[in-house]
C-alpha positions as CSV (number, residue, x, y, z in Angstrom):
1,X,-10.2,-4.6,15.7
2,X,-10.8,-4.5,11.8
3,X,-12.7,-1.5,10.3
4,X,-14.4,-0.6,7.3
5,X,-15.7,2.3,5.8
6,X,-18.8,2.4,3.7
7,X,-19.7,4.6,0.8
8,X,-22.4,6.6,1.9
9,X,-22.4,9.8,-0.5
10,X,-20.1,12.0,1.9
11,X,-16.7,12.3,1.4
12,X,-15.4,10.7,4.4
13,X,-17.7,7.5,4.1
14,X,-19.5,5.9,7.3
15,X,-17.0,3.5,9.6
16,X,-18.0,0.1,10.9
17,X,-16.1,-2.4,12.9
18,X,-15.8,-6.1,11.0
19,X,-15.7,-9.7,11.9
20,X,-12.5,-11.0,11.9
21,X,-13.6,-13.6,9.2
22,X,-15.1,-10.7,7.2
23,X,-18.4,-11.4,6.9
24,X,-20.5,-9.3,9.1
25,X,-20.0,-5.6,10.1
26,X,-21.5,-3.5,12.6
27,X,-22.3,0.1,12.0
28,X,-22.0,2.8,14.0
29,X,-24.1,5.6,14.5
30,X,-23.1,7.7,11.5
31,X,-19.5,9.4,11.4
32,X,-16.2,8.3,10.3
33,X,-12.9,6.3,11.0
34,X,-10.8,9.8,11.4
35,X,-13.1,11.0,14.1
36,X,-12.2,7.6,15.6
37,X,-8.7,8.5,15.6
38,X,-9.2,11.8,16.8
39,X,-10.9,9.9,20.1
40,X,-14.7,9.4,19.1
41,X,-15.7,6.0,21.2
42,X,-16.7,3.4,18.6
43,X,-19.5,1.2,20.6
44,X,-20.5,-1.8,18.9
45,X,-24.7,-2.5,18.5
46,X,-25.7,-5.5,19.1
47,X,-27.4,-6.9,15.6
48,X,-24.6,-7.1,13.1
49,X,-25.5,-7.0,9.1
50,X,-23.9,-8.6,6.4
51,X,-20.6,-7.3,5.2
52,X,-19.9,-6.5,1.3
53,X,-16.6,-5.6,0.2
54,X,-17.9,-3.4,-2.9
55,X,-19.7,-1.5,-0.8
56,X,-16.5,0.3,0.9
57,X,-14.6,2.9,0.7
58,X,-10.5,2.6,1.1
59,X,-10.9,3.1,5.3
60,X,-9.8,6.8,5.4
61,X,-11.4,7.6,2.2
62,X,-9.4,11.4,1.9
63,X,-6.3,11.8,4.8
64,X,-4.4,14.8,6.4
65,X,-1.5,13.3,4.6
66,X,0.2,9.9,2.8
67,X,3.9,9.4,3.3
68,X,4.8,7.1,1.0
69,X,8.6,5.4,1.6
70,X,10.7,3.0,0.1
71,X,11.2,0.5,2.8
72,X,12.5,-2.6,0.2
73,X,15.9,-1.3,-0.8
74,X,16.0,-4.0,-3.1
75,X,13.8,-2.6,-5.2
76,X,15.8,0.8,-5.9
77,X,18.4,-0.6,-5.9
78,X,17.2,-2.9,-9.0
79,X,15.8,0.0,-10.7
80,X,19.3,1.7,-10.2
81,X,20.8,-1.3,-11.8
82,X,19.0,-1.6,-14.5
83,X,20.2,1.6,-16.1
84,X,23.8,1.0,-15.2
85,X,23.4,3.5,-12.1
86,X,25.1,3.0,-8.2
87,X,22.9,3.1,-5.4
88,X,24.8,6.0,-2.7
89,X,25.6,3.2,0.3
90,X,23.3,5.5,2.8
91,X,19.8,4.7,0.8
92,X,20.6,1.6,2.9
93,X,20.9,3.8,6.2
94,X,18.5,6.7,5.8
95,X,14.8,6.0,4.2
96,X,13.6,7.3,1.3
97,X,10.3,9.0,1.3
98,X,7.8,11.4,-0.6
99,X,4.3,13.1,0.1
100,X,2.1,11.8,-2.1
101,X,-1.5,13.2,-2.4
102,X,-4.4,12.7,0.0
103,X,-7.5,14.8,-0.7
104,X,-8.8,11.4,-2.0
105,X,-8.4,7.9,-2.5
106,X,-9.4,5.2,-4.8
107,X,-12.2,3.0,-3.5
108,X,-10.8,-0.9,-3.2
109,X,-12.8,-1.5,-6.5
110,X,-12.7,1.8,-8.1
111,X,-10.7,1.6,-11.6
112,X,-8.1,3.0,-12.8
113,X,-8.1,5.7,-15.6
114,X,-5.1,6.6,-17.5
115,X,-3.9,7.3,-20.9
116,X,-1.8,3.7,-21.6
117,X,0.9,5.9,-23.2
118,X,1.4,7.1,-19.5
119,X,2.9,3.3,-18.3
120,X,0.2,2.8,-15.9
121,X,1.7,0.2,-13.0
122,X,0.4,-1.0,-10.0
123,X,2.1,-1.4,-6.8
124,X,1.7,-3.9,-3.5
125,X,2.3,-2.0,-0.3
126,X,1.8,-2.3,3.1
127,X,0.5,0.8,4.9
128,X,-0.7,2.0,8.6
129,X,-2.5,4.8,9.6
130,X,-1.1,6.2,13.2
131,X,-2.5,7.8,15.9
132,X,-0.6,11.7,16.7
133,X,2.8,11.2,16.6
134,X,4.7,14.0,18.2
135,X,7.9,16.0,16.5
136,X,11.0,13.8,17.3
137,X,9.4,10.2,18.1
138,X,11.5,7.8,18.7
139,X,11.1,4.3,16.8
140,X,9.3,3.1,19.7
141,X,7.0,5.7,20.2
142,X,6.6,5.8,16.7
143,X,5.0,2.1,17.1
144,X,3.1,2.7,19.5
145,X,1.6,5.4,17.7
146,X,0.4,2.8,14.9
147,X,-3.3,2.5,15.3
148,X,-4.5,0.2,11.7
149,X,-2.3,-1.6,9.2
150,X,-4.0,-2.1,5.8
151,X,-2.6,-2.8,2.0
152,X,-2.1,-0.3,-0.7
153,X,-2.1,0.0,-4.5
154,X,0.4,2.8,-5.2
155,X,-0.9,3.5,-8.6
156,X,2.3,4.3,-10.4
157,X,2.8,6.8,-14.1
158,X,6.0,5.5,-15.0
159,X,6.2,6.8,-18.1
160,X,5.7,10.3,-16.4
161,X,8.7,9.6,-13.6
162,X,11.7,10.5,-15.5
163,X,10.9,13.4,-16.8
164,X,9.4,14.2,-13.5
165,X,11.7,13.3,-11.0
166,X,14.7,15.3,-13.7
167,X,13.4,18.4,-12.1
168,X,14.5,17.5,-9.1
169,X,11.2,18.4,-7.2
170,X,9.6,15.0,-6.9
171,X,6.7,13.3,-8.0
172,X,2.8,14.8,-9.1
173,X,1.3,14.1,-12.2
174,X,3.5,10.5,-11.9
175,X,1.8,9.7,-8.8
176,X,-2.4,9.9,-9.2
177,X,-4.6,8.7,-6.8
178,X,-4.0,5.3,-5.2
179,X,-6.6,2.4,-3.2
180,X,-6.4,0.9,0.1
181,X,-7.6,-2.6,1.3
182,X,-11.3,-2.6,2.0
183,X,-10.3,-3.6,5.8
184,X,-7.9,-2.3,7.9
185,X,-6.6,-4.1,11.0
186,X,-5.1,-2.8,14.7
187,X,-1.8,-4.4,15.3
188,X,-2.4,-6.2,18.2
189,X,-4.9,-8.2,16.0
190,X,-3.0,-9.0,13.0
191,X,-1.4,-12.0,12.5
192,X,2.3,-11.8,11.6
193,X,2.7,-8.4,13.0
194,X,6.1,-8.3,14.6
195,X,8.7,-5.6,15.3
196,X,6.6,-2.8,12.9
197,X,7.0,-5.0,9.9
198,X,4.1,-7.3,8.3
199,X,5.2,-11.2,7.9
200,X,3.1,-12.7,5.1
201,X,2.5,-12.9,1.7
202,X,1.1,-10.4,-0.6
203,X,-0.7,-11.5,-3.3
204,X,-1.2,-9.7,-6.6
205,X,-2.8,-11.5,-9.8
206,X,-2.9,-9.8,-13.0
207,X,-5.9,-10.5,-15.4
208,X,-6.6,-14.1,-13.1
209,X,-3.0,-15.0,-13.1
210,X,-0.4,-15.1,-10.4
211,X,2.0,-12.3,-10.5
212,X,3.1,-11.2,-7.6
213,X,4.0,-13.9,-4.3
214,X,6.3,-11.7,-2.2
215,X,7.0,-12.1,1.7
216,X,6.2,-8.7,3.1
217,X,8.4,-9.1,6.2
218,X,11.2,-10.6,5.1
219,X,13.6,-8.1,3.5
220,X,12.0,-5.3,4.4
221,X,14.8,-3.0,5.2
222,X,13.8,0.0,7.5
223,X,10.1,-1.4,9.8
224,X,7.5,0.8,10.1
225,X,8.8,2.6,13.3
226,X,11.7,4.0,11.4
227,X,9.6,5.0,8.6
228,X,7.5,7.0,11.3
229,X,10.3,8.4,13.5
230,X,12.1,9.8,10.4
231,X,8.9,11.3,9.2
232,X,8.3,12.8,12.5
233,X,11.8,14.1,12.5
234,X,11.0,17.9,12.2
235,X,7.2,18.2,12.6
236,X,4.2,16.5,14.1
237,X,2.2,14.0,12.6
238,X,-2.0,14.7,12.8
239,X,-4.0,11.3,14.0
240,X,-5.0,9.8,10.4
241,X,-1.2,10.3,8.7
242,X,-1.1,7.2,6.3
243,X,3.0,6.2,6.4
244,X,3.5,3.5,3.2
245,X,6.5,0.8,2.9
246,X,6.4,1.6,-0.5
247,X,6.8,-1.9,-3.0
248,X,7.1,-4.8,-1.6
249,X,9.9,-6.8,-2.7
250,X,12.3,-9.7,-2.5
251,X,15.6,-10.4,-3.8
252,X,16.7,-12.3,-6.7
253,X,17.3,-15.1,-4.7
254,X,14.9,-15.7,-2.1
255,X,11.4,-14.7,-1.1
256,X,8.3,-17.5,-1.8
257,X,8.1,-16.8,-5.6
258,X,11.7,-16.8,-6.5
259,X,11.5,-14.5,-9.1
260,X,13.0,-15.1,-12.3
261,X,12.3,-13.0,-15.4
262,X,9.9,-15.1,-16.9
263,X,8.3,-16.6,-13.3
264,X,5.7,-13.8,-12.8
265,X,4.9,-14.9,-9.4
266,X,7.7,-12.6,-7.7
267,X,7.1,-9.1,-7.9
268,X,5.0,-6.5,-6.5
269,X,5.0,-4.2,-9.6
270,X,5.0,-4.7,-13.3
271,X,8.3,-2.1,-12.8
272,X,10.9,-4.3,-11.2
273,X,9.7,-7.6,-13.7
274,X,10.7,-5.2,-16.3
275,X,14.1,-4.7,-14.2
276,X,15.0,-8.0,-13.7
277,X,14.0,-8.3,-17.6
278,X,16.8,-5.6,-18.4
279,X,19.4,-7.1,-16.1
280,X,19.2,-10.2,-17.4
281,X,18.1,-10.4,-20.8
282,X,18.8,-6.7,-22.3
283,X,15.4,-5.6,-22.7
284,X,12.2,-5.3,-21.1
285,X,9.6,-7.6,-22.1
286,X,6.6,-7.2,-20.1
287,X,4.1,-4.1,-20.7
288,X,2.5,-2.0,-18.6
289,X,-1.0,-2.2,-17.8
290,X,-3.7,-1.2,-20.8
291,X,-7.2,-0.8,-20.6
292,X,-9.4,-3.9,-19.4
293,X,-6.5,-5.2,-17.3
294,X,-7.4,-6.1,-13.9
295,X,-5.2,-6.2,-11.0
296,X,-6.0,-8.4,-7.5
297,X,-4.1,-7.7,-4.4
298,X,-4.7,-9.5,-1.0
299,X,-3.2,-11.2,1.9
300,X,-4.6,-14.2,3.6
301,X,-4.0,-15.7,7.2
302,X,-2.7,-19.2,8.2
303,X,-6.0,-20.4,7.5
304,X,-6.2,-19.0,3.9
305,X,-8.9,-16.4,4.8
306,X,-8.4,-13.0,3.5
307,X,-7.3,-10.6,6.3
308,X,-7.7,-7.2,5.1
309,X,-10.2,-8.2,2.2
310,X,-9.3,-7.3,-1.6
311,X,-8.1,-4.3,-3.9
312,X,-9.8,-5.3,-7.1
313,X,-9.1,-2.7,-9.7
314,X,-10.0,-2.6,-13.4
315,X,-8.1,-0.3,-16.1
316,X,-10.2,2.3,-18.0
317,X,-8.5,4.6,-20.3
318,X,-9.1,8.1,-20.1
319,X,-11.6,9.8,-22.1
């Protein structure tokens, strides 16, 4: 099943359910994708209208909470290297994770406002949205719990993080709001869905140009039912948690765009370019984003058509 959720002037939006090429959508009688979760019966009309990305909300346009991990060790441990620091041997063992902020999301197409001075990134993520998932799941239950997987920019302040992250009481003002895919997609009918990770690549352009052409699946190091069970540790999770794999990312050498410092078709964030930059050259050469940049992020099936449609996001500095 893919879902959508228009814009509709309330705050939770209006779900539909979506071809699976994209192009057609039909809606419900009016409520919303997390009183689907919660066990409302979507039945599907009969006459089906045309389908328009911009007219969509990220699918759970606000959400009881986003768990956001860091399920490519890779990528800390670059950013660890590149300021000369060891990563401790359990980040490979025990996932990293935060609570980001939920009380609203960016549409797919909404921009992004920021003061440049801020180092405004994006980031290319893979997310799910799960079902109730009860204290102490076990990584199986914990996938079975996963009811839509969709793609995420984890809009990223990281000239806000140090600073931040020094008081040793994680991120806020760092981490603003972030946008989902305009589709998101049940497991059992998603291609490359295998073992709770998502095999495929994740494309990202940056002002038309390729930037980012990672594998999601490949070195992803903890799937998505560890990410769950080890948020479910010590407390339930509500039907409509949003659990993210945090960036994608591939190592130095492998993964389709075989990044190199001056490739820019291997990363999922401006970040870990400016990592590999540092480790190899010295010095960072690549900026962060400024007003009128625009930043693409999709995936497409076997057949090159989009799966979960596009995350199309200008910058617009803040007045």
């Amino acid at each position: 099943m893919r879902v959508a959720t228009l814009k509709n002037g309330e705050p939770d939006g209006q779900v539909v359910r979506v071809s699976d090429d994209l192009r057609q959508m039909w809606p419900e009688e009016p409520t919303t994708l997390q009183a689907v979760l919660d066990g409302e019966v979507m039945e599907q009309p009969t006459d089906p209208r045309p389908f328009d990305e911009a007219t969509c909300h990220s699918p759970l346009p606000r959400a009881y909470q986003f768990l956001d991990g860091s399920a490519y060790v890779n990528h800390v441990e670059l950013v660890r290297k590149a300021r000369g620091a060891v990563m401790p041997e359990s980040f490979w063992t025990d996932p990293l994770m935060y609570q980001g902020g939920s009380d609203s999301f960016l549409a797919p197409t909404d921009p992004i406002i920021g003061d440049p001075d801020w180092g405004i990134d994006f980031e290319g993520e893979i997310a799910v949205i799960t079902g109730h998932v009860p204290m102490g799941a076990s990584r199986e239950e914990a996938l079975e719990a996963i009811r839509f997987v969709m793609l995420c920019n984890d809009v990223s302040l990281r000239n806000l993080i140090p600073d931040e992250l020094a008081k040793g009481f994680g991120f806020v003002q760092s981490k603003p709001a972030c946008a989902f895919s305009p589709v998101a997609v049940s497991p059992d009918d998603l291609p490359g869905w295998r073992d709770g990770k998502l095999h495929g690549i994740l494309n990202i352009d940056l002002n038309g140009e390729p930037f980012g052409r990672v594998d999601a699946g490949v070195d992803m190091t903890f799937d998505f039912g560890q990410l769950i069970a080890h948020a479910a540790k010590t407390r339930n999770l509500a039907a409509g948690t949003i659990i993210g794999s945090g960036t994608v990312s591939n190592k130095l050498d492998g993964g389709p765009g075989k990044p190199v410092p001056d490739g820019g078709a291997g990363y999922a964030c401006i970040a870990e370019q400016r990592m590999v930059e540092t480790i190899l050259t010295g010095a960072p050469k690549t900026p962060f984003l400024k007003p009128g940049d625009r930043v693409q992020i999709w995936m497409e099936d076997a057949k090159g058509r989009s799966i979960f449609g596009m995350i199309n996001q200008t910058v617009e500095a803040l007045k």
